[in-house]
C-alpha positions as CSV (number, residue, x, y, z in Angstrom):
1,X,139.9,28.6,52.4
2,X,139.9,32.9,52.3
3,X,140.3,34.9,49.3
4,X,144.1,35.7,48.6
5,X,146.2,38.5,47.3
6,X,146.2,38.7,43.4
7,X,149.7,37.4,42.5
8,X,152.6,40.0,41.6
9,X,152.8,40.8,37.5
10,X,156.5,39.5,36.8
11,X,156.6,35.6,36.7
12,X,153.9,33.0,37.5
13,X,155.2,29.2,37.5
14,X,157.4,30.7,34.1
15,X,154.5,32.3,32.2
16,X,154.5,36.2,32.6
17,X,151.2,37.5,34.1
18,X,150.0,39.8,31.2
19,X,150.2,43.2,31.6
20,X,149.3,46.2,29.6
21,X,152.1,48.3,29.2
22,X,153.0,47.0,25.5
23,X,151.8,50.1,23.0
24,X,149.7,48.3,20.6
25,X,149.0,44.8,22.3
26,X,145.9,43.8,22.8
27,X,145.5,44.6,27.2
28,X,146.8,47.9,26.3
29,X,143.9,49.1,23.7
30,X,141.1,47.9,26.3
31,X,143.0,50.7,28.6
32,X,143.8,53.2,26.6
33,X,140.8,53.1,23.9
34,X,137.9,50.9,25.2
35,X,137.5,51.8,28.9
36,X,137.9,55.7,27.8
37,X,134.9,54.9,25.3
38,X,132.9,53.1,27.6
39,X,132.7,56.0,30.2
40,X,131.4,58.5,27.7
41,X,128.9,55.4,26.7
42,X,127.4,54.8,30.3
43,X,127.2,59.0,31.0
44,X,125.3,59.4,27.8
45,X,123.2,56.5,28.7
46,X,121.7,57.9,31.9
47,X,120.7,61.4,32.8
48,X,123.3,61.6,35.6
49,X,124.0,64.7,37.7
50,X,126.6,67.2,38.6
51,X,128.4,64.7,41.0
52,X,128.7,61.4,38.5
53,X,129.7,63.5,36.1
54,X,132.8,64.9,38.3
55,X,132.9,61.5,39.4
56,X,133.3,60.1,35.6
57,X,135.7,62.7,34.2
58,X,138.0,62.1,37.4
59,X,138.2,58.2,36.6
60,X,138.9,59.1,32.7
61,X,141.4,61.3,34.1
62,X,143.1,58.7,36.6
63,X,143.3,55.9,33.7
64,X,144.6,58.1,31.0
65,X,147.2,60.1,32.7
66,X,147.7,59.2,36.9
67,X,148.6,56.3,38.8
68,X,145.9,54.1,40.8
69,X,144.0,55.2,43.4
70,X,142.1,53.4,46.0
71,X,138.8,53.1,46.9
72,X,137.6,55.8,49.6
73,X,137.3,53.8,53.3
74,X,133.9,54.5,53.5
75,X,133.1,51.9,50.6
76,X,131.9,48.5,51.9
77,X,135.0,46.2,50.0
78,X,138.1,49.0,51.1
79,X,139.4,46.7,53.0
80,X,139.4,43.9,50.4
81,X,140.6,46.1,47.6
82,X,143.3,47.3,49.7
83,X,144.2,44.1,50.0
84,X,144.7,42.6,46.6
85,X,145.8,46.0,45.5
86,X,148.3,47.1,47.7
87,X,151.5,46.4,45.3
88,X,149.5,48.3,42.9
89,X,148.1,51.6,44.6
90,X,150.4,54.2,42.9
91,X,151.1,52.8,40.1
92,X,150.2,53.8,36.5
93,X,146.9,51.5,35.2
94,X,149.4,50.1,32.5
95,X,151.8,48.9,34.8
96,X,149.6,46.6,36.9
97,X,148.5,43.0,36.1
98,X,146.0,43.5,32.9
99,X,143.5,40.9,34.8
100,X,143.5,43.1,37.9
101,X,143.6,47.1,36.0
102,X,140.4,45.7,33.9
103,X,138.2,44.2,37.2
104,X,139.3,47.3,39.0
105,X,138.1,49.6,36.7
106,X,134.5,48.4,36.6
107,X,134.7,48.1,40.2
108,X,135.5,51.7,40.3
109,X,133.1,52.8,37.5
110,X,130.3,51.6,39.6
111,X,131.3,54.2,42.4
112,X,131.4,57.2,40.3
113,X,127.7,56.4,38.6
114,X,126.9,55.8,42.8
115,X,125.9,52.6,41.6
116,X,126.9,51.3,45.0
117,X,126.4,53.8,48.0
118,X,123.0,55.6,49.4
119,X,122.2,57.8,46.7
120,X,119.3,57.6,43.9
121,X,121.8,55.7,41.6
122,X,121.9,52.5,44.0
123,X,121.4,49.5,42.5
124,X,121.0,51.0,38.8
125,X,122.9,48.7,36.9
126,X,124.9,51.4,34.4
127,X,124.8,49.0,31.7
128,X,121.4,48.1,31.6
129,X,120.2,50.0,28.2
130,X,122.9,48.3,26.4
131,X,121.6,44.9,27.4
132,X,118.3,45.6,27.1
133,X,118.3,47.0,23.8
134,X,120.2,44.0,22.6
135,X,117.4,42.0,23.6
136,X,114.9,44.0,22.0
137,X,116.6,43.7,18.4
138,X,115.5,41.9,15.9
139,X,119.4,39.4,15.9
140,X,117.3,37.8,18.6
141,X,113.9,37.6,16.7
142,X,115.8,36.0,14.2
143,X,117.6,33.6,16.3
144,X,114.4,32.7,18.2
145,X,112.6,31.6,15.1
146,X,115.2,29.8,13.7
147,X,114.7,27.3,16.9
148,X,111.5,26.2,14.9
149,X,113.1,24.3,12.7
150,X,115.7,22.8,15.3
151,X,112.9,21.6,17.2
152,X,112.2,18.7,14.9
153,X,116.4,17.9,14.4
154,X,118.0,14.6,15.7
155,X,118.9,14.8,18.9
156,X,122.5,14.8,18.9
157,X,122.2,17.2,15.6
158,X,120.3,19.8,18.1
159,X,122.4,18.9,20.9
160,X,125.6,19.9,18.5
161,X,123.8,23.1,17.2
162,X,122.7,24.0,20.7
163,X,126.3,23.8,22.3
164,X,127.5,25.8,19.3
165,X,125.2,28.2,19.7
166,X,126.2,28.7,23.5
167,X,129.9,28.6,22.4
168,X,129.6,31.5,20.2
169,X,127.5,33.7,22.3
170,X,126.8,36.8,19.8
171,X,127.1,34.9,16.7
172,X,124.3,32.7,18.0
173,X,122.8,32.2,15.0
174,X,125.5,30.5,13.5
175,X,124.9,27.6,16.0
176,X,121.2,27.4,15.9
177,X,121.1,27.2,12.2
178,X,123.7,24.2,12.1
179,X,121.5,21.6,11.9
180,X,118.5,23.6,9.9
181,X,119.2,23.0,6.7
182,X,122.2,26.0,5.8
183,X,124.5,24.1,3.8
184,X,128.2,25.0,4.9
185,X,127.4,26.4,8.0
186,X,128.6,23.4,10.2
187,X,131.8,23.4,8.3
188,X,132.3,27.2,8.8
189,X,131.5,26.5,12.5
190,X,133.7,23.5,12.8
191,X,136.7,24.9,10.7
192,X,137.0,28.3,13.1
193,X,137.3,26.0,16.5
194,X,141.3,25.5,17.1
195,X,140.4,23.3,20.5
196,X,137.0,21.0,20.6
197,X,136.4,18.6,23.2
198,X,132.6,18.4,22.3
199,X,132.3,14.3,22.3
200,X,134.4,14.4,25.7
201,X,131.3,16.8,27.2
202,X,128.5,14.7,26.0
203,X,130.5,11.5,27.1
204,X,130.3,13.1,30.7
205,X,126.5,13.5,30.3
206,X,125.1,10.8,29.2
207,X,121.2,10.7,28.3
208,X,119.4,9.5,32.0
209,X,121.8,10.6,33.9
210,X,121.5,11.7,37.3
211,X,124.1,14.5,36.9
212,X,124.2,18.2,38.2
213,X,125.9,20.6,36.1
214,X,126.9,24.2,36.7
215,X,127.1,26.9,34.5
216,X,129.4,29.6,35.0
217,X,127.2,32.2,33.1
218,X,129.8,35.0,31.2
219,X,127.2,37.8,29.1
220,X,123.9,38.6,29.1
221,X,121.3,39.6,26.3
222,X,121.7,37.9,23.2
223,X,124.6,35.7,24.7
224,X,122.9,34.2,27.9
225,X,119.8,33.6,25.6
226,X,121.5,30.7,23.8
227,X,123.1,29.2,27.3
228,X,119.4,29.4,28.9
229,X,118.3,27.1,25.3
230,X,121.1,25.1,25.9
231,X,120.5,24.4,29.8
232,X,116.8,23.3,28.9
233,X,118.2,20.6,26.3
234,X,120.5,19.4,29.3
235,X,117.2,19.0,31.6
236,X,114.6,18.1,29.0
237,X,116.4,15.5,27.2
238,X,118.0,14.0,30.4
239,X,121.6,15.0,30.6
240,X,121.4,16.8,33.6
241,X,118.8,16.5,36.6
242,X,119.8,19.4,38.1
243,X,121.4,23.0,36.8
244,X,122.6,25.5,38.4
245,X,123.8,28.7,36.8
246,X,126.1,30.8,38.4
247,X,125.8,35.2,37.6
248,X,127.8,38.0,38.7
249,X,126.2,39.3,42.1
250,X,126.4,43.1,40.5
251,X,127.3,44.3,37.1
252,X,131.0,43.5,36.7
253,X,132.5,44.3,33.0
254,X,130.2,45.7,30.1
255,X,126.8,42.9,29.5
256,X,128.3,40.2,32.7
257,X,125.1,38.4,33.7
258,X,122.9,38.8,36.9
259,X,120.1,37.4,38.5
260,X,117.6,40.3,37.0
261,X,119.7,39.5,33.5
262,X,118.1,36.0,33.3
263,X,115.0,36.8,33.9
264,X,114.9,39.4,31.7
265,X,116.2,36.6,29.4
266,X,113.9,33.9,30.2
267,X,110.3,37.0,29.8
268,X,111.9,37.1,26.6
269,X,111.7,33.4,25.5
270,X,108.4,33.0,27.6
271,X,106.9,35.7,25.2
272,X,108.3,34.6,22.0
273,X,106.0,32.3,19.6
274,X,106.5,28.3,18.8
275,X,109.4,26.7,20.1
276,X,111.3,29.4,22.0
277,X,107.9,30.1,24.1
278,X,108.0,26.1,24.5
279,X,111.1,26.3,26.0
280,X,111.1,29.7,28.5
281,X,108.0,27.8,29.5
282,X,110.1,25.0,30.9
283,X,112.8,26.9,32.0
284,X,110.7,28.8,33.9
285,X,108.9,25.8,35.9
286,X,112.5,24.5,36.5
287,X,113.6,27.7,38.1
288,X,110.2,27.4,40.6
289,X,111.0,23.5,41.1
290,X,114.8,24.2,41.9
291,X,115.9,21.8,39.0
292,X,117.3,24.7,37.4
293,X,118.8,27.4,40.6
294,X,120.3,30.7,39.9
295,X,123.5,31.2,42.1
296,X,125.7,34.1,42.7
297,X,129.1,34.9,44.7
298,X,130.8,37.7,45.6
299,X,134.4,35.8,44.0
300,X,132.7,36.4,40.6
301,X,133.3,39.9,40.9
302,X,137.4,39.6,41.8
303,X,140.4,40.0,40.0
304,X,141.4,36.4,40.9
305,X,142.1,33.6,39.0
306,X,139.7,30.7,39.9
307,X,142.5,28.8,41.4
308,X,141.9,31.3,44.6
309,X,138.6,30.4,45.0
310,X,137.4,30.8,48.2
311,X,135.9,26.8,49.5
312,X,132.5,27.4,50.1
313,X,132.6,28.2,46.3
314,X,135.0,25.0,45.9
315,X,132.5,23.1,47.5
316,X,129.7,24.2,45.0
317,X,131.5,23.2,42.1
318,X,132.9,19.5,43.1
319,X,129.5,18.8,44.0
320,X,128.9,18.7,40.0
321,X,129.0,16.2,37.4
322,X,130.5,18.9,35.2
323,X,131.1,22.7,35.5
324,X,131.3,24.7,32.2
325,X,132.9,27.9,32.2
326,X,131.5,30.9,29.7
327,X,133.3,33.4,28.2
328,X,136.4,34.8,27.6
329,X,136.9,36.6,31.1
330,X,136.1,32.8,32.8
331,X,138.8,31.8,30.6
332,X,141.3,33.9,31.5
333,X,140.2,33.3,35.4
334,X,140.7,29.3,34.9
335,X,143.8,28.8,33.3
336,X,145.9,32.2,34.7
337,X,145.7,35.4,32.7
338,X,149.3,34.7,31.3
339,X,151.6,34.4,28.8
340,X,151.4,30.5,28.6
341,X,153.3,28.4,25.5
342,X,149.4,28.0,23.4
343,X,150.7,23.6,23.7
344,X,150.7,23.9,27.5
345,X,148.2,21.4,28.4
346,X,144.8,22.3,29.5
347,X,144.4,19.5,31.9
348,X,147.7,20.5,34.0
349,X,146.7,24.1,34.0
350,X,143.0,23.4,35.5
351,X,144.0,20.2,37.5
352,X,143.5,22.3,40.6
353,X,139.8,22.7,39.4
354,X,137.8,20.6,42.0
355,X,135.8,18.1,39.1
356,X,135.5,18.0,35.7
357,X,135.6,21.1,34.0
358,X,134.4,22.7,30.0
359,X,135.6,26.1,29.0
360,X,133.2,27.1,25.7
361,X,135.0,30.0,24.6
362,X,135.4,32.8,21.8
363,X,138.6,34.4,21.9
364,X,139.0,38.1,22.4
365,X,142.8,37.6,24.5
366,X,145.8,36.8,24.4
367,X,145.4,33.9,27.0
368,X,145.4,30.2,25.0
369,X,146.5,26.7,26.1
370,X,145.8,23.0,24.8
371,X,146.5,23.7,21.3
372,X,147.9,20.9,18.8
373,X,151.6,22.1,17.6
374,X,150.2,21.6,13.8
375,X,146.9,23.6,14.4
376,X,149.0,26.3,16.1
377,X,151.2,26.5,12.8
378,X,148.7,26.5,10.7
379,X,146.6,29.9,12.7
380,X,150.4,31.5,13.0
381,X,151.0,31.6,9.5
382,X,147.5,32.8,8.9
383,X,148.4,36.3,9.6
384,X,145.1,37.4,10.8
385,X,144.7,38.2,15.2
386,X,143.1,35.2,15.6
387,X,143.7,35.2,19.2
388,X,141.6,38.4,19.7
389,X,139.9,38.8,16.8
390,X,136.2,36.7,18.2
391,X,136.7,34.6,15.1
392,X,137.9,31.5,16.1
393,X,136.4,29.5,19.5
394,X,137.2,26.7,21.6
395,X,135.7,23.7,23.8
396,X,137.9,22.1,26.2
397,X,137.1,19.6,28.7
398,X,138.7,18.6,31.5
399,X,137.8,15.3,32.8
């Protein structure tokens, strides 16, 4: 099975493909405000020359006022961009599928910083500072010493904080402080979930089982930190044999994960004191002994839903017990990025998933399925953007 052409923008079995040509709406700010904003970020970030610049100021220019270009034919992927985006060359950035405009943007950032090419800048992943500096702060001190006290929890009281704390990626101190004692804090983390398929996951992964998971990684820094805890309570307490953790094979969106992105990750845990030292310890002797691998793809980095994976990738993930899906963007990827009815049923929308499949999610889109009529009520007449605000989360599980 081959990669195929993204889908056209106006009707997808009777959910329109989101796009971002809505003043206002949530696909059109990440156009017109964030990707602007992140381009003077990543030039201020690195002492670029004359020719990045041009090349920066000639992207902010195509985004905010011209129509879409496409890659020069001396880039490696022409062929394949040309290909998914040939319905969408000439058109303005608004107009095209806001799945598509978003992955092609960092695809083209990454040629004007000459990111990928001959030059100096090859292989300099622009976002790098951002990541590390989030690992250097002191959110993660705290959040590594607060796995002290989690060390001598019940097991299914750490396992519950640990899956919450992978859940809510950046507010992963809410999770790992669940079972340590904060009165309320299990409640506030429970209340702010509108999907949660939690005892379905752990009835899947049973204690001494044989079972391989994958883990479709989504950020790095201070969000792949808590997924890395989490994967060593899978192995250490017998949930899983074998991991493997799937990254982005170059840096795809703002803090995406990559190989150098978990190791960065796991020198950081290795180093820490007490338990977090305890446990990049072991994750590190399960990386050498393959019981935890680090995988990539080149599909990661496509504006495709996952339903066009290509098979080799297929393959991969029906080989596991269970394949959890991080992150917002995998979301978005395994359901269709689409206006679906919030009640459409998760289980119809992934049954083309080959296994069992989690998605642990915040939400920052539009995109949500398998919600109870009475929850959905209830969040409507809240009032507050609770479908893009990073406030509420989900776990869904697909059996």
């Amino acid at each position: 099975m081959t990669e195929k052409t993204s889908r056209d923008s106006s009707d997808v079995a009777g959910a329109p493909v989101i796009l971002s040509n809505e003043p206002g709406s949530f696909a059109w700010g990440v156009l017109a405000k964030r990707h602007p904003a992140l381009i003077q970020q990543v030039r201020d970030a690195f002492p670029y020359g004359r020719r990045q610049h041009e090349a920066l100021d000639a992207l902010l220019e195509e985004i905010t006022n011209g129509v879409i270009e496409l890659l020069g034919p001396s880039e490696r992927d022409y062929e394949r961009w040309a290909d998914w985006g040939r319905e969408y060359f000439g058109r303005s950035w608004y107009d095209a599928p806001f799945l598509w405009a978003e992955s092609y943007f960092y695809r083209r950032l990454l040629s004007a910083v000459g990111y990928i090419g001959s030059g100096p800048w090859q292989g300099v992943d622009p976002f790098a500072p951002f990541k590390r500096a989030e690992l250097r702060g002191e959110a993660v001190e705290e959040e590594l010493r607060a796995l002290d006290a989690l060390a001598y929890a019940p097991s299914h009281e750490r396992a519950t904080a640990l899956l919450h704390a992978s859940l809510w990626g950046n507010r992963a101190d809410l999770g790992f402080s669940i079972s340590a004692g904060e009165s309320g804090t299990s409640d506030a983390a429970t209340s702010a979930l509108v999907a949660d398929d939690s005892a379905t996951l752990w009835q899947l992964l049973p204690a001494g089982t044989s079972a391989t998971v994958a883990v479709v990684a989504d950020n790095a820094g201070r969000e792949l930190i808590p997924d890395l805890v989490l994967i060593d309570h899978l192995l250490e307490h017998g949930h899983a044999e074998r991991v493997a953790l799937y990254v982005k094979p170059y840096p795809y969106y703002v803090s995406d994960a990559m190989t150098a992105d978990v190791v960065d990750c796991l020198r950081r845990l290795t180093q820490a004191p007490g338990e977090a030292g305890r446990i990049g310890g072991r994750l590190w002797k399960a990386m050498a002994a393959g019981t935890l691998e680090v995988r990539t793809h080149s599909f990661f980095c496509a504006p495709l839903p996952y339903e066009e994976m290509p098979e080799d990738l297929r393959v991969g993930f029906a080989s596991a017990t269970l394949t959890i899906l991080k992150g917002d963007l995998n979301y978005r990827r395994l359901v269709g990025d689409q206006l679906w009815h919030p009640t459409a049923p998760f289980a119809d929308l992934t049954a083309y998933f080959p296994g069992a499949v989690a998605a642990l999610r915040t939400l920052k889109s539009d995109v949500i399925v398998g919600l109870e009529q009475g929850a959905l009520d209830t969040l409507e007449r809240s009032g507050a953007a609770w479908r893009t605000s990073g406030t509420h989360a989900l776990i869904q599980v697909r059996r």
